[in-house]
Rosetta silent file (secondary structure, phi, psi, omega in degrees, C-alpha in Angstrom):
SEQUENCE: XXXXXXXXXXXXXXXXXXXXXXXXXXXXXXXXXXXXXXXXXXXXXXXXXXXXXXXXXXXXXXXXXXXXXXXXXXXXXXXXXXXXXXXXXXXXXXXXXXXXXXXXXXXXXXXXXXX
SCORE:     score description
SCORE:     0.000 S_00000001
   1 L     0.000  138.514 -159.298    0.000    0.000    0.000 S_00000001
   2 L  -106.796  172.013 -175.494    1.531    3.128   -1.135 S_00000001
   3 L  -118.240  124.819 -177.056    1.210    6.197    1.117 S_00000001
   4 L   -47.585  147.096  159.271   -0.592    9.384    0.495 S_00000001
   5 L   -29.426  123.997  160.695    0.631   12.754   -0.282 S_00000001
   6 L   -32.542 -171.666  166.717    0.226   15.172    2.781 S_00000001
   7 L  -115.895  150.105 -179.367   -2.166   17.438    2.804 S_00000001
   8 L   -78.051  143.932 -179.753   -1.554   20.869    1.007 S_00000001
   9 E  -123.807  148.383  166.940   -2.467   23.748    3.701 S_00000001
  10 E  -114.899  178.914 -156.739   -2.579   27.378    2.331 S_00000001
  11 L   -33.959  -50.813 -178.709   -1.194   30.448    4.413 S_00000001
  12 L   -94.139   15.457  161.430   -3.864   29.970    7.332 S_00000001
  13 L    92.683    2.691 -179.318   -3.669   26.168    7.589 S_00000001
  14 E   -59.511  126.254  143.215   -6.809   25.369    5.464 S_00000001
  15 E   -43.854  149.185 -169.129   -6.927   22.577    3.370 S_00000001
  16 L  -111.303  134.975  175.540   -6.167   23.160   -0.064 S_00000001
  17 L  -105.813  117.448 -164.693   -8.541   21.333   -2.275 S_00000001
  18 L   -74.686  -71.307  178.187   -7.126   19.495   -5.165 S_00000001
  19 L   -99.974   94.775 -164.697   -9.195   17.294   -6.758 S_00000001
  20 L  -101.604  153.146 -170.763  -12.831   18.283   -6.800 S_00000001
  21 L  -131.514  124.995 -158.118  -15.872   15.381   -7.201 S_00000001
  22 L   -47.571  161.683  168.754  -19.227   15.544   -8.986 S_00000001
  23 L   -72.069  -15.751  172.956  -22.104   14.844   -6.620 S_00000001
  24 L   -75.946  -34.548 -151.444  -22.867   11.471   -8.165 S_00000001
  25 L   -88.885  -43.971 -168.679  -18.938   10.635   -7.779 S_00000001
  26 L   -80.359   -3.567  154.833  -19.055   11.253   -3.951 S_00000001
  27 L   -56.025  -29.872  163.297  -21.824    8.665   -3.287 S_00000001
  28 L  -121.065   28.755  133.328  -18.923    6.278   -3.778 S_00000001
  29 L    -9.300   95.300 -171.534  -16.245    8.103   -2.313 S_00000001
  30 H   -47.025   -4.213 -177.729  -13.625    6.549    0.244 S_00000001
  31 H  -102.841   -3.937  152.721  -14.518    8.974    3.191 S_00000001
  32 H  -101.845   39.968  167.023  -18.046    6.950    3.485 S_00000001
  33 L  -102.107  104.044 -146.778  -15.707    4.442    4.636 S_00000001
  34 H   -88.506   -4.121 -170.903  -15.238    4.731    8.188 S_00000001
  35 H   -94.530  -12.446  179.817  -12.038    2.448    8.226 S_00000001
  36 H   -97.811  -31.887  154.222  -10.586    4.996    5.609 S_00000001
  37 H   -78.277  -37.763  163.094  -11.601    8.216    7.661 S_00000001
  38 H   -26.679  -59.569 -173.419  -10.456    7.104   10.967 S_00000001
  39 H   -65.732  -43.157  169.289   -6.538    7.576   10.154 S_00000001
  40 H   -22.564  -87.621 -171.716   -7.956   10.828    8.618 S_00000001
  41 H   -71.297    0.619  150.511   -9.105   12.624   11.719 S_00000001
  42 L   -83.626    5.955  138.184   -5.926   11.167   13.614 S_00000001
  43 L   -59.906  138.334 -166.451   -3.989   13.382   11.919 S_00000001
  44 H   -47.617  -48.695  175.761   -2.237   16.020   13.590 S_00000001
  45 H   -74.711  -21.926  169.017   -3.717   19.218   11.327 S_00000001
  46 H   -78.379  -37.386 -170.587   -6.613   17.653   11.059 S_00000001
  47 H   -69.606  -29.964 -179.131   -7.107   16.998   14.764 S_00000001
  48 H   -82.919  -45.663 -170.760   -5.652   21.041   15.376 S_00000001
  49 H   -68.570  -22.769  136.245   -8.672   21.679   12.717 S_00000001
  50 H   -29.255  -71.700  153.199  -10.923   20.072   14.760 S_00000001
  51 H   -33.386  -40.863  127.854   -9.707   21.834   17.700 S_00000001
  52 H   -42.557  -66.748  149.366  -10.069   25.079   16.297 S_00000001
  53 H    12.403  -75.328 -169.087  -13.436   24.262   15.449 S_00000001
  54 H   -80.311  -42.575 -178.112  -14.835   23.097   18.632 S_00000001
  55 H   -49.450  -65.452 -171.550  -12.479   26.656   20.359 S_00000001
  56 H   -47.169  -94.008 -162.986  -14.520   28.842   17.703 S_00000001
  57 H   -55.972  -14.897  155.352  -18.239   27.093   18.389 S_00000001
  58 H   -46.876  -68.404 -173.691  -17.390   27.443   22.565 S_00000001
  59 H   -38.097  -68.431 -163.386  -16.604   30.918   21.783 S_00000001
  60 H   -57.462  -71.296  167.548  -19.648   31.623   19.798 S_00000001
  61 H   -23.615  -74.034 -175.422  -21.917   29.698   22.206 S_00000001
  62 H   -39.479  -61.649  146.666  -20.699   31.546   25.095 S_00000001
  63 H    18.228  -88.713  179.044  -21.337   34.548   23.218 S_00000001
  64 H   -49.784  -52.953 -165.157  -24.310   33.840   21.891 S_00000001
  65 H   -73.848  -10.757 -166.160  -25.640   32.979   25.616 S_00000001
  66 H   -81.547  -51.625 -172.010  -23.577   36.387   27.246 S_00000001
  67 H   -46.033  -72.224 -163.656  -26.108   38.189   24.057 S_00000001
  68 H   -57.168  -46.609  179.884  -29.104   36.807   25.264 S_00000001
  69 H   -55.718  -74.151  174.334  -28.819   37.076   29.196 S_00000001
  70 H   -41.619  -57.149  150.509  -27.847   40.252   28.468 S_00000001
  71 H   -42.633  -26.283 -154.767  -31.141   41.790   26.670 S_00000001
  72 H   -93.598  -37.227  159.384  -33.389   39.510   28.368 S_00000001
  73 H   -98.151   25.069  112.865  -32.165   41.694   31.490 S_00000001
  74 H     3.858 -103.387  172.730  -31.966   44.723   29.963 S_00000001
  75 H   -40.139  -35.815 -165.160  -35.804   44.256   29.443 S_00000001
  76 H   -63.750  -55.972 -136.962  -36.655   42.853   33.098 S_00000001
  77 H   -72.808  -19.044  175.412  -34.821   45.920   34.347 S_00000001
  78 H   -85.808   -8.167  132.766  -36.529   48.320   31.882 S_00000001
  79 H   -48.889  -66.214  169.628  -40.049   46.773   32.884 S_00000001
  80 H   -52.968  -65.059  155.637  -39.191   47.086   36.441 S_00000001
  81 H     7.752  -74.770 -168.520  -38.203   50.242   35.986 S_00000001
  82 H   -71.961  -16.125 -173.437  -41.486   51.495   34.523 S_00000001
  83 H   -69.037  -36.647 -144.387  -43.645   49.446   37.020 S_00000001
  84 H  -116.190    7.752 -174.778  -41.714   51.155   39.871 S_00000001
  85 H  -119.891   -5.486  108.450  -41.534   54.934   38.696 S_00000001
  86 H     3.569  -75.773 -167.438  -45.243   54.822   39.175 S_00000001
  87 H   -84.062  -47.388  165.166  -45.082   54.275   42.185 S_00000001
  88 H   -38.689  -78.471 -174.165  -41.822   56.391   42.864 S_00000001
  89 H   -26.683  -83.427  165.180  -43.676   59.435   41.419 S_00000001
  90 H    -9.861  -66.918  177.482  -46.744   58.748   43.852 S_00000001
  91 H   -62.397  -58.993  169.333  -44.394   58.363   46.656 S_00000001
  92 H   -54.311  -76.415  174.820  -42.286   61.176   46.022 S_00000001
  93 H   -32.999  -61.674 -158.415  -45.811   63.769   45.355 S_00000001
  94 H   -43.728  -42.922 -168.450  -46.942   62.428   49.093 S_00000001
  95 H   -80.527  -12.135 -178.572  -43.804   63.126   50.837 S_00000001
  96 H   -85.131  -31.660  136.852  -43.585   66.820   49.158 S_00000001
  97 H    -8.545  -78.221 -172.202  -47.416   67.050   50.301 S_00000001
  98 H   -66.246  -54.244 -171.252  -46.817   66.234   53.797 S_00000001
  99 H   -63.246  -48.841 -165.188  -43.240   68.342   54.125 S_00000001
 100 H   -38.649  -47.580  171.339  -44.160   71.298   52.053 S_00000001
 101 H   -46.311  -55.901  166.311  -46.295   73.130   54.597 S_00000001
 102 H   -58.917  -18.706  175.456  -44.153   72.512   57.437 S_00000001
 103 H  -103.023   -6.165  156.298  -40.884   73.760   54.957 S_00000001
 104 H   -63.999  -80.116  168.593  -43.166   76.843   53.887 S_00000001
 105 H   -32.133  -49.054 -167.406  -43.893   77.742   57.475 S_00000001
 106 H   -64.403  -40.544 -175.755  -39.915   77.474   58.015 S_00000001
 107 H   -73.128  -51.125 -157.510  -39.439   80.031   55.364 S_00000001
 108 H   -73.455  -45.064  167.519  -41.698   82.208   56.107 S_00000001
 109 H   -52.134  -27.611 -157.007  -40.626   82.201   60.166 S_00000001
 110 H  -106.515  -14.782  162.297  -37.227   82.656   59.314 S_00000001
 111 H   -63.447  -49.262 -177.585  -38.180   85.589   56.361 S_00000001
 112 H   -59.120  -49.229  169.182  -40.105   87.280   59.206 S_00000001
 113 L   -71.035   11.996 -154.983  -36.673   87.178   61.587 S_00000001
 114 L  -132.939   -9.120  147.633  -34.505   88.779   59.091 S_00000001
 115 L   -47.829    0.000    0.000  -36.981   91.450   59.034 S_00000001
């Protein structure tokens, strides 16, 4: 059994694809042999492309999940928000209600000593 060529890589480690095969050709294609892809993916660049791969689709995942979390509370906090500044407002009017007389009176005693 003679032994294959390497594989060609270009500048960023890609396979370089040599020999391209009709869609009809690749139903009987040696890679839907599993005893002929096995030594395949135990190669070292393939096994670093593979590694890269799965590093990239982590990344992205995390990502992806960092994206979501992040918007979906976003919105809670912008809901709460509006729910509670209602109520804020309300709260805030009562207590200027209740002081303002008593901080009127204050002014007015202490305009009257400076008089």
């Amino acid at each position: 059994m003679t032994e294959d060529p390497p594989i060609r890589l270009d500048e960023q480690g890609i396979p370089i694809l040599e020999t391209a095969v009709a869609g009809t050709e690749a139903e009987d294609a040696w890679l839907t042999d599993p005893e002929q892809v096995e030594p395949l993916l135990n190669e070292a660049q393939i096994g670093q492309l593979i590694d890269d791969l799965a590093d990239d689709l982590r990344k992205l995942v995390s990502w992806k999940i960092e994206t979501l979390i992040k918007e979906e509370l976003g919105r809670l906090l912008q809901e709460a928000s509006e729910r509670g500044s209602e109520k804020l407002a309300g709260d805030i009017r009562t207590q200027l209600r209740l002081a303002l007389p008593e901080l009127l009176a204050g002014v007015v005693r202490a305009a009257r000593k400076t008089d």
